[in-house]
C-alpha positions as a printed Julia matrix, in Angstrom:
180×3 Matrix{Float64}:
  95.17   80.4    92.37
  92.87   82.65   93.67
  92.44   86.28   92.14
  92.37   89.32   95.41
  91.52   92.9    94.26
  93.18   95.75   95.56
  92.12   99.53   95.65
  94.15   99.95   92.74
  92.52   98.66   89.43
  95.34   96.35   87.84
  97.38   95.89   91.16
  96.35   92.53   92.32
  97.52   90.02   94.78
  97.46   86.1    93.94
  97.16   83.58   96.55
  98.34   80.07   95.47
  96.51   77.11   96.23
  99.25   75.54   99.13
  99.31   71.83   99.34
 100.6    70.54  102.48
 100.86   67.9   104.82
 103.68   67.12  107.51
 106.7    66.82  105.17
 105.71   70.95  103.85
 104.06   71.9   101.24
 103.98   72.66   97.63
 102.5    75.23   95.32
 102.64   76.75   91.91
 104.78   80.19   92.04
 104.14   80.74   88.41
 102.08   79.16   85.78
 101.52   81.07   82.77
  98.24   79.36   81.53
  96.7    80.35   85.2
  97.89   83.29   85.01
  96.38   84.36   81.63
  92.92   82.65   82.82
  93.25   85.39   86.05
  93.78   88.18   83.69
  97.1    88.74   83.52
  98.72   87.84   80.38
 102.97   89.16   81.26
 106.05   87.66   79.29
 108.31   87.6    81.87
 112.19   87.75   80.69
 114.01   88.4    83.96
 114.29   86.98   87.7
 115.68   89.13   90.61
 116.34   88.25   94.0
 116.93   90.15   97.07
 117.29   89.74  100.55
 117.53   92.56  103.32
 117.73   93.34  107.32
 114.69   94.74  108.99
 114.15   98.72  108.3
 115.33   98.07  104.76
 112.97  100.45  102.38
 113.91   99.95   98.6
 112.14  102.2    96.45
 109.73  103.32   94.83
 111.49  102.3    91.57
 110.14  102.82   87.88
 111.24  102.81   84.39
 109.57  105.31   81.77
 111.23  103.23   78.74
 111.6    99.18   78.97
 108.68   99.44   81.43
 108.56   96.69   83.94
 105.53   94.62   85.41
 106.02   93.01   87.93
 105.18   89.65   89.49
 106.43   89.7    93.45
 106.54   87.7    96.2
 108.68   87.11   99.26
 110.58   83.58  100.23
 111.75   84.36  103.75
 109.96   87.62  106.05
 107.72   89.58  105.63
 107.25   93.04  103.72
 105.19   95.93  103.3
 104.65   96.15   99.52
 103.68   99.45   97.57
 102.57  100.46   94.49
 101.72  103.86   93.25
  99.88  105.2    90.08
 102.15  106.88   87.75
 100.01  107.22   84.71
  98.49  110.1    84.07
  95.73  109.07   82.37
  94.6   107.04   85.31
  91.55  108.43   87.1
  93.42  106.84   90.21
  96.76  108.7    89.01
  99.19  109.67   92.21
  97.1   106.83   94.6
  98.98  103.93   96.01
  98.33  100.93   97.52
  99.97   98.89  100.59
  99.73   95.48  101.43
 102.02   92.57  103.78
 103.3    90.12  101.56
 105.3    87.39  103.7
 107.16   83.73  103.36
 103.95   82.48  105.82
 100.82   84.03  103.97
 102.8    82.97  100.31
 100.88   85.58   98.4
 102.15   87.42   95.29
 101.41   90.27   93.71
 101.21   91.6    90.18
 102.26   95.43   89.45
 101.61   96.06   86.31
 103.87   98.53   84.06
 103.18  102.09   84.91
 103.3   101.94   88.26
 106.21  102.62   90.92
 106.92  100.07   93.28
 108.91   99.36   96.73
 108.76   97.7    99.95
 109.88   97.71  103.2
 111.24   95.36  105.8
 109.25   94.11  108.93
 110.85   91.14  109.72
 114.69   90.4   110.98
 115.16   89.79  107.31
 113.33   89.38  104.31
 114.4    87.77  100.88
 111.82   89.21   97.79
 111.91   87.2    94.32
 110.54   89.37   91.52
 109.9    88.65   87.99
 109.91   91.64   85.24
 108.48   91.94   82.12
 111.53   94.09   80.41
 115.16   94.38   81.54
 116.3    96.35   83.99
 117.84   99.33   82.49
 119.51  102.08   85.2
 119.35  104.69   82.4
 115.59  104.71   82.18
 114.85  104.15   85.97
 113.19  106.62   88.09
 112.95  106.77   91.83
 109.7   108.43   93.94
 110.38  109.81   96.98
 109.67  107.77   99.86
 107.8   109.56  102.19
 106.34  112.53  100.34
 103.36  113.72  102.27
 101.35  113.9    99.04
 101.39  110.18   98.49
 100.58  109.75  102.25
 101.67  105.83  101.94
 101.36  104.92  105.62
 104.75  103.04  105.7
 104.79  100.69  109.09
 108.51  101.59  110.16
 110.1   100.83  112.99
 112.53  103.93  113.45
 114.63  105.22  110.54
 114.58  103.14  107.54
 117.74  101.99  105.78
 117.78  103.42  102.37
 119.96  103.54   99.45
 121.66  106.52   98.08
 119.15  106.92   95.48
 116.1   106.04   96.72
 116.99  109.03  100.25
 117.01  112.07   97.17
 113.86  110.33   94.94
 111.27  112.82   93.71
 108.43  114.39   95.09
 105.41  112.75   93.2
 104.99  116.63   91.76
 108.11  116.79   90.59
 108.39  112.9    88.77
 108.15  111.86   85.57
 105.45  109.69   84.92
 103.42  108.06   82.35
 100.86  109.44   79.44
């Protein structure tokens, strides 16, 4: 597995190494050895799975207590993944980061606790398999506005995304909670 920097120290995207031939192919999604030799060393103790139309946006989610890493990837699609700085003691505090994750390039990516996180739907459909590193708990979560101009996350929409109740009235970054 190969190791890809992003802008945001921490943030990082992990390309497999894909064996295939003309039957498909086959790769490690997870491998906890590999991943501690890369330099990230999670316990992982929950699996989600989603799966969306195109113009979906879900997030930016965080939790302030039982904060989550998280190790993502998508199965089916494509998405435009984003992570934003919520710690305050971050020199890089209120930046974010955007990148395509996708069934076809079979990268993953590792957000580590502390930051917010969501994605949005480019393809017809898109199914997105997440592992955490605490469980999701409602009463601790947090939600980041979307589109607030001071984040300036250049979100690739097609027309009006498709949001859920929570995630239309998130916070302005201002405004949110965040960490020490």
């Amino acid at each position: 597995m190969k190791r890809i920097e992003t802008s945001l120290p921490g943030v990082v995207i992990l390309e497999p190494k894909v064996f295939g031939d003309a039957r498909g192919f086959f790769f490690e999604s997870w491998n906890k050895r590999t991943l501690i030799e890369l330099g990230i060393d999670a316990d992982f103790v929950q699996d989600n799975h989603s799966k969306s139309q195109q113009g979906v946006l879900r997030g930016l989610h965080y939790q302030l207590s039982q904060t989550q890493g998280k190790l993502v990837r998508v199965i089916a699609g494509e998405v435009f993944d984003v992570a934003v700085d919520m710690r305050r003691s971050s020199p890089h505090y209120g930046q974010s980061v955007g990148f395509t994750l996708s069934a076809e390039n079979q990268r993953m990516a590792w957000i580590p606790p502390g930051f917010a996180h969501g994605f949005y739907v480019t393809s017809p459909v898109a199914e997105f398999l997440y592992k955490t590193t605490d469980y999701y708990a409602p009463s601790h979560e947090h939600t980041l506005l979307w589109n607030d101009p001071a984040l300036a996350i250049d979100w690739p929409l097609i027309g009006t995304p498709l949001l859920a109740a929570k995630d239309a009235v998130g916070k302005p970054f201002i405004e949110a909670a965040s960490f020490d």
